[in-house]
C-alpha positions as CSV (number, residue, x, y, z in Angstrom):
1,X,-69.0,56.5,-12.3
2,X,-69.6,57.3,-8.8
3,X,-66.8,60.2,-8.7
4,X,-68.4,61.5,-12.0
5,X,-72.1,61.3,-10.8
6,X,-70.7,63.1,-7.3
7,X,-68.5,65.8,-9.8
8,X,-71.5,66.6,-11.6
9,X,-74.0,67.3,-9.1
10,X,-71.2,69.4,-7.1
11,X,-70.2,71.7,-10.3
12,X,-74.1,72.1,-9.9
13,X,-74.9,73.1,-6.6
14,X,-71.7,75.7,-7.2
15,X,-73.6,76.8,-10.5
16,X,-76.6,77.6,-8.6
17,X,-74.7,79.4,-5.2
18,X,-73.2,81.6,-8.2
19,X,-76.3,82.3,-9.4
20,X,-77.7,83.0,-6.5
21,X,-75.1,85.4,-4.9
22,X,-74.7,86.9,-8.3
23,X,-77.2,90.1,-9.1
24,X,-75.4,90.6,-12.7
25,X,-76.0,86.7,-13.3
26,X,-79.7,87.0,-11.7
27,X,-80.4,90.2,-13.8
28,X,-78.5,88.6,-17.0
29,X,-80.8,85.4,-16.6
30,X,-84.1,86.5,-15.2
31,X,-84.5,90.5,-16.5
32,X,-82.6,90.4,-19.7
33,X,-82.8,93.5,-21.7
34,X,-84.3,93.2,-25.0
35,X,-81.6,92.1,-27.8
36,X,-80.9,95.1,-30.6
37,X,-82.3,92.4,-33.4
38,X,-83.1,88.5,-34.1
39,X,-80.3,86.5,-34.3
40,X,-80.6,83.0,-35.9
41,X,-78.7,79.5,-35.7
42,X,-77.9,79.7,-39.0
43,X,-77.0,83.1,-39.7
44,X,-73.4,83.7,-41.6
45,X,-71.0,85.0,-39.4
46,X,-67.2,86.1,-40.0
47,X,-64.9,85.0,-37.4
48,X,-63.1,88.4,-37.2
49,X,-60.4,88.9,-39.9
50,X,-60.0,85.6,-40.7
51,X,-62.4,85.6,-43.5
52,X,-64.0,82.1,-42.5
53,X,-67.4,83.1,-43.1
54,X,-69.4,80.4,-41.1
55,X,-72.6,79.3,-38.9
56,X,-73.4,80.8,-36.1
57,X,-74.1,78.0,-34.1
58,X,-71.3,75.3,-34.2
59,X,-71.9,71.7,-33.9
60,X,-70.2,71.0,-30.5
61,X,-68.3,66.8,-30.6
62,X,-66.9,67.5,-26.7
63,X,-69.5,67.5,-24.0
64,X,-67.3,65.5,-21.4
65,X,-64.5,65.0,-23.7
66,X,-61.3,63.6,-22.9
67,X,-58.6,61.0,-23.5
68,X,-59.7,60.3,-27.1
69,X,-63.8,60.5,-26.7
70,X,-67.0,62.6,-25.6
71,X,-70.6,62.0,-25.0
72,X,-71.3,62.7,-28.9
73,X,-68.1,59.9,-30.0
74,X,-70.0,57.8,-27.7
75,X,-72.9,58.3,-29.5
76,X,-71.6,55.8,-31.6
77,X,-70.2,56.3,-35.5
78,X,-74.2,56.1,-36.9
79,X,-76.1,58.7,-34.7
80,X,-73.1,61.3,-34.4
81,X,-72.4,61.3,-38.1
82,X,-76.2,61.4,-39.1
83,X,-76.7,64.6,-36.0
84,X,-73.8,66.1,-38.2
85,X,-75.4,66.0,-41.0
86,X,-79.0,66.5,-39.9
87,X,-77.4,69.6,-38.2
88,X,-76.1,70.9,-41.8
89,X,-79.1,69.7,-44.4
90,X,-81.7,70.3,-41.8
91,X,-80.3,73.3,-39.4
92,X,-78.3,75.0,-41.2
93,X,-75.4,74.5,-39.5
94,X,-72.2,74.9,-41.2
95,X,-69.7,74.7,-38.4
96,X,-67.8,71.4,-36.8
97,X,-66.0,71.7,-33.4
98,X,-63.8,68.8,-33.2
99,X,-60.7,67.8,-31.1
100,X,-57.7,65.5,-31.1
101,X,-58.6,64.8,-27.8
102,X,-62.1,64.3,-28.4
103,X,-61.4,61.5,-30.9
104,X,-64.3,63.2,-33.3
105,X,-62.3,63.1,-36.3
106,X,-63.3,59.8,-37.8
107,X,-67.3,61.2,-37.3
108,X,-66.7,64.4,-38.6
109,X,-64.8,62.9,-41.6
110,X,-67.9,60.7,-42.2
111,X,-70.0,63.2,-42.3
112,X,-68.0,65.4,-44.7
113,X,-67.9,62.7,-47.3
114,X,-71.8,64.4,-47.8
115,X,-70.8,67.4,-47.7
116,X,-69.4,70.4,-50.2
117,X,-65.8,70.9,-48.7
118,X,-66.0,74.5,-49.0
119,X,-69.4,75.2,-47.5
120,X,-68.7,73.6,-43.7
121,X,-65.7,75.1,-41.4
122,X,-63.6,72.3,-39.4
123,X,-62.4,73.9,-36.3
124,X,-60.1,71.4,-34.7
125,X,-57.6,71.4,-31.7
126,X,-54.0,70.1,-30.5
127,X,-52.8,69.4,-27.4
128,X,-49.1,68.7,-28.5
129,X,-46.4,71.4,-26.9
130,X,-43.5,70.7,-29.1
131,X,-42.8,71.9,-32.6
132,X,-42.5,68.2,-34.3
133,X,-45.2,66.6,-32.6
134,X,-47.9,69.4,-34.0
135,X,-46.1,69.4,-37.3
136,X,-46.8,65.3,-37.3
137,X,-50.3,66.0,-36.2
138,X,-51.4,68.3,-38.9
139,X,-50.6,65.4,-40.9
140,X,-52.3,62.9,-39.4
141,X,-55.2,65.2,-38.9
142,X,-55.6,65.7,-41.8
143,X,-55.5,61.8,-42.7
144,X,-58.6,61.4,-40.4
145,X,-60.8,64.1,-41.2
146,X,-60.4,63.2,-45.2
147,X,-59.2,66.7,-46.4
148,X,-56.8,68.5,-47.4
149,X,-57.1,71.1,-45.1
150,X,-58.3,72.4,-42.2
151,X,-59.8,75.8,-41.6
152,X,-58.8,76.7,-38.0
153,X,-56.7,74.8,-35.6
154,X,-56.2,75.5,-31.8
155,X,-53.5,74.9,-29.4
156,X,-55.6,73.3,-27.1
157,X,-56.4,73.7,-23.4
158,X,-53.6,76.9,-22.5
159,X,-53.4,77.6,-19.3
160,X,-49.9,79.2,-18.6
161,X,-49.5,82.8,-18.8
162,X,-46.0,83.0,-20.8
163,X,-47.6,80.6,-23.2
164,X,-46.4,82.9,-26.2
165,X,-43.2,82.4,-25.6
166,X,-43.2,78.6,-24.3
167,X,-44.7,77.3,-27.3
168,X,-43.3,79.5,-29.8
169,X,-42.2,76.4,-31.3
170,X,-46.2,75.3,-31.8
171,X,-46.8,78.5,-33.1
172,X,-44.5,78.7,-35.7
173,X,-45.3,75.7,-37.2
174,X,-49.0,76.4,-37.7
175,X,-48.5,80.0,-39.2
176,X,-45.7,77.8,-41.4
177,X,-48.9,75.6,-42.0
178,X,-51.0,78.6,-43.2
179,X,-48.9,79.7,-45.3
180,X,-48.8,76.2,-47.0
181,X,-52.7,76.5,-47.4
182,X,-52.8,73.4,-44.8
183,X,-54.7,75.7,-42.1
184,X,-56.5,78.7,-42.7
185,X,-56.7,79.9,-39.6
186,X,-54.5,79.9,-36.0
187,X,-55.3,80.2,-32.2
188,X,-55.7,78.9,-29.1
189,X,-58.6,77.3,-26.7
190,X,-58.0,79.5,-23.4
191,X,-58.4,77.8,-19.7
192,X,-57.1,80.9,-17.4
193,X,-57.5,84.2,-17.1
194,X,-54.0,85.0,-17.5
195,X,-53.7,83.0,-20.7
196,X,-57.4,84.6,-21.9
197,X,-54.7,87.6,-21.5
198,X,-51.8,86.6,-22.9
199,X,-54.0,85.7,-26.0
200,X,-55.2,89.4,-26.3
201,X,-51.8,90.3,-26.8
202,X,-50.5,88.5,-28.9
203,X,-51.1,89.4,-32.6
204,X,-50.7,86.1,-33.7
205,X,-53.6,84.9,-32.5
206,X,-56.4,84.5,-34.8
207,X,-59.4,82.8,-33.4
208,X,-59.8,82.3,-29.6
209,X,-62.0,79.7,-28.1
210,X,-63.0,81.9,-25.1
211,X,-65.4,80.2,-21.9
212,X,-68.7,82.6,-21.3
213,X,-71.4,82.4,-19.4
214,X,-73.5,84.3,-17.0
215,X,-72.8,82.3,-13.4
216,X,-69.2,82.3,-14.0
217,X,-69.5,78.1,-14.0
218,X,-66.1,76.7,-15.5
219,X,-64.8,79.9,-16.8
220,X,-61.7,81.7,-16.7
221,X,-62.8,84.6,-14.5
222,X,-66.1,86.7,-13.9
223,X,-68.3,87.1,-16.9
224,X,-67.5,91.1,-16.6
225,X,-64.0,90.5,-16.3
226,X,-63.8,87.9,-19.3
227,X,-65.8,90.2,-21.4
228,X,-63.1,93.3,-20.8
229,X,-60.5,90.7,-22.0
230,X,-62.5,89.6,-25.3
231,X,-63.4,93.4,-26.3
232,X,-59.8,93.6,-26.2
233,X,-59.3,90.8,-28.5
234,X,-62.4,92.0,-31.1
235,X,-60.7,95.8,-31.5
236,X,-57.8,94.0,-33.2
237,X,-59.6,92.2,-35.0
238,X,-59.8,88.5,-33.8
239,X,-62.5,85.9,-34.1
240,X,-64.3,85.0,-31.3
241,X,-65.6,81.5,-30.5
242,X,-67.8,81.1,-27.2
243,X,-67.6,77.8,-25.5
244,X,-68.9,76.6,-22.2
245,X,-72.2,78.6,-22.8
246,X,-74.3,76.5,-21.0
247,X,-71.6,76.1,-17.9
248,X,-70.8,72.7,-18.4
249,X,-74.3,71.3,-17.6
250,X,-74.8,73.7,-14.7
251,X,-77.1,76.2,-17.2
252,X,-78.3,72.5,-18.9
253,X,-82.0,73.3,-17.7
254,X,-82.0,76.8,-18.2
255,X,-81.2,77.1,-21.8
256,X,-83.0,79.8,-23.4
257,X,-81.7,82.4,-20.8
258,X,-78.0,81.1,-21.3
259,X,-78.1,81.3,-24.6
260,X,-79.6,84.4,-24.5
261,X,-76.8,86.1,-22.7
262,X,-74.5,84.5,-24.9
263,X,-76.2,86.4,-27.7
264,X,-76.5,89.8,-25.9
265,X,-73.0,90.7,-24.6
266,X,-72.2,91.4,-28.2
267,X,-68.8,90.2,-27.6
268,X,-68.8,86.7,-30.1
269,X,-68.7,86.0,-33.4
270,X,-70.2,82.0,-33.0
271,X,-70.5,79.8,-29.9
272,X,-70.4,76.1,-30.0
273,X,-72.8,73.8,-28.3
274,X,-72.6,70.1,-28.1
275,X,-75.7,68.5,-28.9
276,X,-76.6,65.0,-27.8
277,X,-79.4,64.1,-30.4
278,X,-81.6,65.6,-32.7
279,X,-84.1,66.9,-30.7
280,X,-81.7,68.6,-28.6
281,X,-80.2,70.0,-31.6
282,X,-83.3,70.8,-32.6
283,X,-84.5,72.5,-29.2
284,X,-81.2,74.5,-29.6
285,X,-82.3,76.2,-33.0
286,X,-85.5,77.3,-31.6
287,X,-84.3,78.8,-28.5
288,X,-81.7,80.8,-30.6
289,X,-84.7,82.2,-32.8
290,X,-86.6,82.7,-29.6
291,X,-84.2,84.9,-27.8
């Protein structure tokens, strides 16, 4: 808890030297031209040519998630499945982010049991690197979340640069999963710029979970030099998920101007958020209205 505690306030105090040294991140945050229209929480969205016609706020089940939990999992079964559904009947919101690794799937399956299959979009992720172990987790995804499929499913957490060609395997077994109607959608979760590239590239990538913000806190490059990489991936035609739009807790007390930013590079479909109770849910709503 100590290392955490010491992690956190470090990732901070680089948060705000960014900011500080930053005039595009100062100027982004502090003089933000006025947005071309209102944009609201709930408004439909298409995630490029996918089709999936969604939220445009997603219900985020990862803050701090890892080895099979999150701060929403630890939530407990009760609150995260009723924020869920608050988020949906009350918000609007017709968009789960989930993740193997987060251990969400249980809550999110929960929650759908209230829920009109076809009106909520269940993004989910893998971090499996070999052919039959994603094949075996479609299944048991599947088995978890209580459906019978799954809109959009990411290989998780890419780093490496050749990553089209290493995990071909992975690949061809979810477009073989699309094909079947198990998956309607394909991509990956990018965590370096040369993978952010790679990604743009490759036309079999469908949705991309892309890190943006305006410090540059936990992303994959400079917010200019992320954005040139995602323009690329919107003129052929793929959706565009935004994660990591408040930095990781860095932007946590500056909300409205990250979100805000998020909303005026023009460069995503939906951004995901993970909310931690209602009335930060809530509070999330109102500043995308506000912006």
């Amino acid at each position: 808890m100590l290392r955490r505690d010491f992690l956190r306030r470090s990732t901070r105090t680089v948060g705000a030297a960014l900011l500080a040294r930053s005039p595009i991140a100062r100027a982004a945050l502090l003089e933000p031209d006025p947005l071309p229209r209102k944009f609201q929480a709930q408004d439909e969205v298409v995630l490029g040519h996918t089709g999936i016609r969604t939220s445009r706020l997603a219900m985020g089940t990862g803050t701090i998630g890892f080895g099979g939990s999150s701060n929403q999992t630890r939530l407990g079964t009760s609150p995260l499945t009723r924020l869920l559904l608050d988020g949906y009947n009350d918000n609007g919101l017709r968009f789960f982010d989930s993740a193997d690794s987060y251990g969400s799937h249980p809550y999110v399956a929960k929650a759908l049991k209230h829920i009109p299959r076809d009106k909520v979009t269940v993004l989910t992720k893998t971090d499996t690197r070999d052919a039959a172990g994603v094949r075996a987790d479609l299944d048991r995804y599947r088995k978890e979340l209580g459906v019978d499929y799954i809109d959009i499913v990411l290989i998780h957490c890419v780093t490496e640069a050749d990553w089209t060609t290493r995990y071909r395997g992975v690949m061809d077994v979810l477009s073989e999963a699309k094909q079947k109607g198990v998956i309607r959608a394909h991509g990956v979760s990018c965590h370096s710029l040369s993978a952010l590239k790679a990604a743009a590239a490759s036309p079999w990538v469908e949705v991309d979970l892309v890190r943006l913000n305006p410090i540059g806190s936990h992303m994959d490059a400079d917010p200019a030099t992320v954005i040139s990489v995602i323009k690329q991936m919107r003129a052929q035609g793929k959706g565009i998920v935004g994660m990591k739009i408040l930095g990781q807790g860095d932007l946590r007390d500056k909300p409205a101007e990250a979100i805000r930013y998020a909303l005026s590079t023009g460069v995503l479909d939906a951004f995901t958020i993970g909310a931690e109770s209602q009335r930060e849910q809530n509070n999330l709503i109102q500043r995308v209205a506000a912006a």
